[in-house]
C-alpha positions in Angstrom: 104.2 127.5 120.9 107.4 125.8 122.4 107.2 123.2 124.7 110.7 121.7 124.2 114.6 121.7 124.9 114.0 120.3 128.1 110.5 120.9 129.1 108.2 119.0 131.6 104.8 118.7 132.4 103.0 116.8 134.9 99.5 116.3 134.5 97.4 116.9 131.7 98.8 119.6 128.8 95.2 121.5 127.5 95.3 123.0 124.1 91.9 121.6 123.5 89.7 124.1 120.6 93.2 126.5 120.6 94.5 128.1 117.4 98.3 128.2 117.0 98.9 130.3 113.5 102.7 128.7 113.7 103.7 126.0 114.5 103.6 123.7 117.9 107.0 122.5 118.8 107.4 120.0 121.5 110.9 117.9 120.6 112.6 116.9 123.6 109.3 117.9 126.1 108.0 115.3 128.6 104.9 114.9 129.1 103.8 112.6 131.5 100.4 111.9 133.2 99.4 108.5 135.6 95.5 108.8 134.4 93.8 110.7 131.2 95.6 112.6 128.8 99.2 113.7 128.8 99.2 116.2 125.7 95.3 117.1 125.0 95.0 119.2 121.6 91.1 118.2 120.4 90.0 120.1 117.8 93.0 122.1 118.0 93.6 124.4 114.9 97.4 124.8 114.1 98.5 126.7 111.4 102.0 125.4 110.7 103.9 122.0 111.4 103.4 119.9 114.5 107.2 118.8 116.0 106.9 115.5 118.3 110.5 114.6 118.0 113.8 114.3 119.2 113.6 112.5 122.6 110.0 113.8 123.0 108.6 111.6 125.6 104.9 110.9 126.9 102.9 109.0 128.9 99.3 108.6 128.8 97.6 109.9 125.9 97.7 112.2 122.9 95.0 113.1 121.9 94.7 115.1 118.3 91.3 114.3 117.3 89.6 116.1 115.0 92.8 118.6 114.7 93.7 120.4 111.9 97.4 121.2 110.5 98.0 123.1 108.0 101.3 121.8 107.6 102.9 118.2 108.6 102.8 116.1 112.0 105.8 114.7 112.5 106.6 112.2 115.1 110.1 111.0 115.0 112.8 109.5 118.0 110.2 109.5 120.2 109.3 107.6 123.5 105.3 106.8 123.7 103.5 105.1 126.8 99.8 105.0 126.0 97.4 106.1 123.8 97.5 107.9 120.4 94.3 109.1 119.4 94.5 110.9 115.5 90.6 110.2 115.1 89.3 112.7 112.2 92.2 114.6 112.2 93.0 117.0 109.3 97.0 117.1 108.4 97.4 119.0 105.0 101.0 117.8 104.9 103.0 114.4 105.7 102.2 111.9 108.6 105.5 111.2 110.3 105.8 107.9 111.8 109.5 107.1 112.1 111.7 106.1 115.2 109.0 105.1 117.6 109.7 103.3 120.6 107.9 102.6 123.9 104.3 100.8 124.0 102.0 102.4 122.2 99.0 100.9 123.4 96.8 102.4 120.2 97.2 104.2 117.6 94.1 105.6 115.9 94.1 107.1 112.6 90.2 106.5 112.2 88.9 109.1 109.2 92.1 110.5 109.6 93.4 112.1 106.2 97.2 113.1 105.1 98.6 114.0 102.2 101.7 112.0 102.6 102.3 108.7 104.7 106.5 108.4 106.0 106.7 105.6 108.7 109.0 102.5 109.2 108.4 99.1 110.3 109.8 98.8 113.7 107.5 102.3 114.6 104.3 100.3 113.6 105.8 97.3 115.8 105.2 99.3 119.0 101.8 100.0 118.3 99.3 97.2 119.9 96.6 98.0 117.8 96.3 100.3 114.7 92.7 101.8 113.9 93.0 102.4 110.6 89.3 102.6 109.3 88.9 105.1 106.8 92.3 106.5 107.1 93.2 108.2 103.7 96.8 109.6 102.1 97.7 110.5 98.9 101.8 108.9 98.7 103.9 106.6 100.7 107.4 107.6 101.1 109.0 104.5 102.8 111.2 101.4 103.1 107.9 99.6 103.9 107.5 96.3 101.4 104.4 95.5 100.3 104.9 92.7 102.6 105.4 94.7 105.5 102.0 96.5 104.9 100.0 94.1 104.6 101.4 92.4 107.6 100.2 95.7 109.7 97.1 95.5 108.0 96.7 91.7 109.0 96.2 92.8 112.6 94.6 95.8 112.6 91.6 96.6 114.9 88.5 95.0 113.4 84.9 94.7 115.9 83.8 91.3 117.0 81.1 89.6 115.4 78.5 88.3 118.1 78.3 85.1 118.5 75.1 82.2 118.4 76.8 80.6 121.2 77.1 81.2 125.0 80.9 81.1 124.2 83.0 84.3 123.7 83.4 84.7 119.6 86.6 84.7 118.5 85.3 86.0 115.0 86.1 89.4 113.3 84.6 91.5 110.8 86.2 93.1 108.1 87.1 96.4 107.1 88.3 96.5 103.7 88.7 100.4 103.1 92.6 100.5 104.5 93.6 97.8 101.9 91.6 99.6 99.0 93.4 102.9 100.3 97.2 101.0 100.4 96.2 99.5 97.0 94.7 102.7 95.2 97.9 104.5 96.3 100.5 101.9 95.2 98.4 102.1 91.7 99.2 105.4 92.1 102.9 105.8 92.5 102.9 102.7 89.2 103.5 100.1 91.8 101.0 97.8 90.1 102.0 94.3 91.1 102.2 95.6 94.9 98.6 97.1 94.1 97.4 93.7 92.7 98.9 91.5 95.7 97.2 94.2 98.6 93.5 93.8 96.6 94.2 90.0 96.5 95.0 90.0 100.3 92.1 92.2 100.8 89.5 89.6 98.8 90.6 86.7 100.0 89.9 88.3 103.6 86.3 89.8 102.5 85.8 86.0 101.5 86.7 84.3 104.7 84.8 87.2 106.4 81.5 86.8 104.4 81.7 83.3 105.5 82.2 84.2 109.2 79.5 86.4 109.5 77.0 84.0 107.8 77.8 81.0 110.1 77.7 83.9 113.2 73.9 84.4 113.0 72.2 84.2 116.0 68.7 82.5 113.8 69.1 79.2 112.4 69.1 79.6 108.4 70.2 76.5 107.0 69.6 78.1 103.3 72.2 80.8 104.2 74.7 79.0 105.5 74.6 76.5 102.6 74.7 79.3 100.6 77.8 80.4 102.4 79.7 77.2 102.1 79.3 77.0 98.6 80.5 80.7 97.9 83.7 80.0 100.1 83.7 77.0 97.9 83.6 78.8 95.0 86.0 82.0 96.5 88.6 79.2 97.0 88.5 78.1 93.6 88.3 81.7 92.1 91.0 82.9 94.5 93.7 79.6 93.0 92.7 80.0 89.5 92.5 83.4 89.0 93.6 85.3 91.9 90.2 87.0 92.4 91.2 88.6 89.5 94.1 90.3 90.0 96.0 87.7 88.8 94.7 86.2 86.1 97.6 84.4 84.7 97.2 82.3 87.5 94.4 80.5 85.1 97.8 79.4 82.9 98.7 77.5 85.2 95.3 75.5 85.9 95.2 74.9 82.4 98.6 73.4 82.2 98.3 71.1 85.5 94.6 69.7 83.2 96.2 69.5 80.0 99.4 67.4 81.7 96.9 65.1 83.8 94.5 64.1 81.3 97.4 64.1 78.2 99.0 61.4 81.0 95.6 59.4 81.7 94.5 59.7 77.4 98.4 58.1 76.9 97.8 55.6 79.9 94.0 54.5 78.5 95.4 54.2 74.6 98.3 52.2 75.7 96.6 49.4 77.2 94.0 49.3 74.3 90.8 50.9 76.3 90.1 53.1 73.6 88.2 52.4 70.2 87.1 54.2 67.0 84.4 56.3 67.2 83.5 56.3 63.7 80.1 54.3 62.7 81.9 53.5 59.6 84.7 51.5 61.3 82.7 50.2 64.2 80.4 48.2 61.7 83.2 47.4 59.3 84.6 43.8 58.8 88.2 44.8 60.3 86.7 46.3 63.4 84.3 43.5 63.8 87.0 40.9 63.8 89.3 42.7 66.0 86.3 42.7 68.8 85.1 39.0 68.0 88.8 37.9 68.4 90.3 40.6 71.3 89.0 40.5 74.9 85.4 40.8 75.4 85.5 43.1 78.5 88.1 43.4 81.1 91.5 42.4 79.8 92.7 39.1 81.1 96.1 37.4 80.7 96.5 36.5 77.5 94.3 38.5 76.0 94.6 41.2 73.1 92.6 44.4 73.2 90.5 44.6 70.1 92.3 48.1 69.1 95.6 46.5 69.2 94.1 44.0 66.9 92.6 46.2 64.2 96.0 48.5 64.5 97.4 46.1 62.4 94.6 46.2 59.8 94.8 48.5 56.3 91.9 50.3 57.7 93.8 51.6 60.7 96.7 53.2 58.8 94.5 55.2 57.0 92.2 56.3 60.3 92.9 59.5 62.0 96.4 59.0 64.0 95.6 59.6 68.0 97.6 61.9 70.0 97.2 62.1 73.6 98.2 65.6 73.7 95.9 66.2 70.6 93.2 65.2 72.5 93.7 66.5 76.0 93.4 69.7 73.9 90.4 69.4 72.2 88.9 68.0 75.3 90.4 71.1 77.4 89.4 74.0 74.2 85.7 74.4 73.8 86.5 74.6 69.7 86.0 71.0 68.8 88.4 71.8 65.4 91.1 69.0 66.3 89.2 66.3 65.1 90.8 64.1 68.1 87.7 63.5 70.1 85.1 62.7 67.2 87.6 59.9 66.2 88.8 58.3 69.4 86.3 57.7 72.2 87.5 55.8 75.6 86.2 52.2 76.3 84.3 52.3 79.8 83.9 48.7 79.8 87.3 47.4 78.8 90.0 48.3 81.8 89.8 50.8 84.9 91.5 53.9 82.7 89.1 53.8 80.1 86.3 54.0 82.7 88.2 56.8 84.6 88.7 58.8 81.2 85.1 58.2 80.3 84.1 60.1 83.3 87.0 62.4 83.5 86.6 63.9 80.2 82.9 65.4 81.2 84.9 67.4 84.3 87.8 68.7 81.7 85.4 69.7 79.1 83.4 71.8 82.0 86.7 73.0 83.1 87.7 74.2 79.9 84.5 75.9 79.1 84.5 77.6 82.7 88.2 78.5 82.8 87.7 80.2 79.3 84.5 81.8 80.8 86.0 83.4 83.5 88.9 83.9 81.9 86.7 85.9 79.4 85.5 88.3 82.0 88.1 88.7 84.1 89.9 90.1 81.2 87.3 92.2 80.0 86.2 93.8 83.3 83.6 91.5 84.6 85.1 90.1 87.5 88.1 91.1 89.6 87.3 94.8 89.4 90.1 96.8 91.0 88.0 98.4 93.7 
């Protein structure tokens, strides 16, 4: 069936339930109606390729739901003023998408399956909204970054959630399946850092959207939404250290920024003398003793030496177990306990503001190191962060 080189219609086009066996050909046509559909090919069955192309115009819609083509659909240097409805539709070959200009005012592609995807960016520019739920292809071939796609898939058509208020919600849901599908294709074709940053866009959106739909009930449920603070807390968290697993070395990271601020703070607190021996043996011998009788009893004061600056200059001390600041960050950090830096140095709460904040701190690193690890733990193994 040709409908191009120069061909016009006015009014609606009907090929709704026909069966082409070759192909459908409409490059160059116009097709132009002020209300309803322009080209109408529902449920059409089409046994070859589908040519929308070279200077093939239309206004209003085209509509090829639930069509079937054997072969590709290919929309390229065309004009578009309306609708495009590809709801269900069956293409056995590629999904052309290239050249587009005009207003496209949607473009669905709902349960729509392909077998190959070939579009551009400034094509999915003229589209105002793209219904991609459950819209499935096996390959991209494309200049589209990773970047790009997940830019369309940032404003695709999601419903609104209602709202508690009397106000119009603002709030979306989330569809997840067109990032799963861009993701489990880019694994695909062995683009797996693309894959990984699509499933961590996808996550982090499934997160806030949990948290939206929660807060958007119409009953009061002061359990849920606590409980829904506290997992966006928790997302957040997961989502900075470890990507929501898909990028765990992110946890490296974490670790390092710990280790540096309490190595700093365990430098800081030994310094100014706020730390002490935490040996029985030394704290009851006669060094030790003198060192506290004769240093500063509490807070240090003008004039007055810390006890452990005193006993450093006792026999006792040389012989003691030497502290390291980054020795003991470590074995605060590392869950091991094999450093030995932590059963011999313990921080002075009551002698100076950095041994008091290092007496806290140290609870908060140790839980950090044990939860890091953890995590760390099952995100490698499979746990968490599953790719789908």
């Amino acid at each position: 069936m040709f409908l191009s080189d120069g061909f016009t219609a006015t009014g609606e086009v009907n090929f709704v339930g026909a069966k082409i066996t070759g192909q459908l050909s409409c490059d160059g046509g116009s097709f132009s109606a002020l209300q309803g559909r322009a080209l109408n090919c529902d449920s059409a069955v089409i046994g070859a390729n589908v040519f929308l192309r070279n200077g093939f115009t239309a206004t209003g819609e085209v509509n090829f739901v639930r069509t079937e083509v054997t072969g590709n659909l290919r929309c390229r240097s065309a004009k578009i003023e309306g609708v495009f409805d590809a709801e269900g539709a069956k293409i056995g070959g590629g999904f052309f998408w290239e050249e587009i200009s005009g207003a496209v005012e949607a473009l669905d592609l709902t349960e729509t399956s392909v077998s190959r995807l070939t579009d551009d960016t400034a094509s999915w520019a003229c589209v105002e909204t793209a219904k991609l739920s459950g819209f499935r292809y096996d390959s991209i071939q494309s200049d589209m970054t990773v970047q790009d796609r997940l830019a369309l898939l940032a404003r695709k058509g999601e419903r609104t959630l209602t709202s508690p208020t009397t106000k119009p919600s603002t709030r979306r849901d989330f569809d997840p399946q067109p990032y799963s599908q861009l993701a489990k294709v880019y694994e695909s074709m062995g683009h797996r850092i693309d894959a990984a940053k699509v499933r961590f866009a996808r996550d982090e959106r499934l997160m806030w959207a949990a948290f939206a739909r929660a807060m958007a009930q119409s009953k009061p449920d002061t359990f849920g939404k606590g409980t829904a603070i506290l997992s966006l807390i928790w997302g957040r968290i997961y989502r900075d250290t470890f990507g929501f697993g898909h990028a765990p070395f992110k946890a490296l990271r974490t670790a390092l920024l710990i280790l540096i601020a309490t190595w700093w703070l365990s430098d800081q607190t030994y310094q100014r003398g706020e730390f002490a021996p935490a040996s029985p043996v030394v704290l009851t011998s006669a060094e030790w003793l003198d060192a506290s009788q004769q240093g500063c009893k509490a807070q240090q004061v003008e004039g007055c030496t810390m006890p452990l600056q005193l006993w450093e200059q006792s026999t006792a001390y040389r012989d003691y177990e030497t502290f390291s600041p980054a020795l003991y960050a470590l074995d605060l950090f590392l869950p091991l306990d094999t450093l030995g830096q932590e059963d011999a140095w313990a921080p002075s709460k009551d002698r100076g503001a950095f041994g008091l904040t290092l007496y806290w701190a140290r609870w908060a690193v140790q839980l950090s190191g044990w939860l890091l690890l953890a995590t760390a733990a099952a995100v490698f193994t499979g746990v968490l962060g599953k790719k789908d």
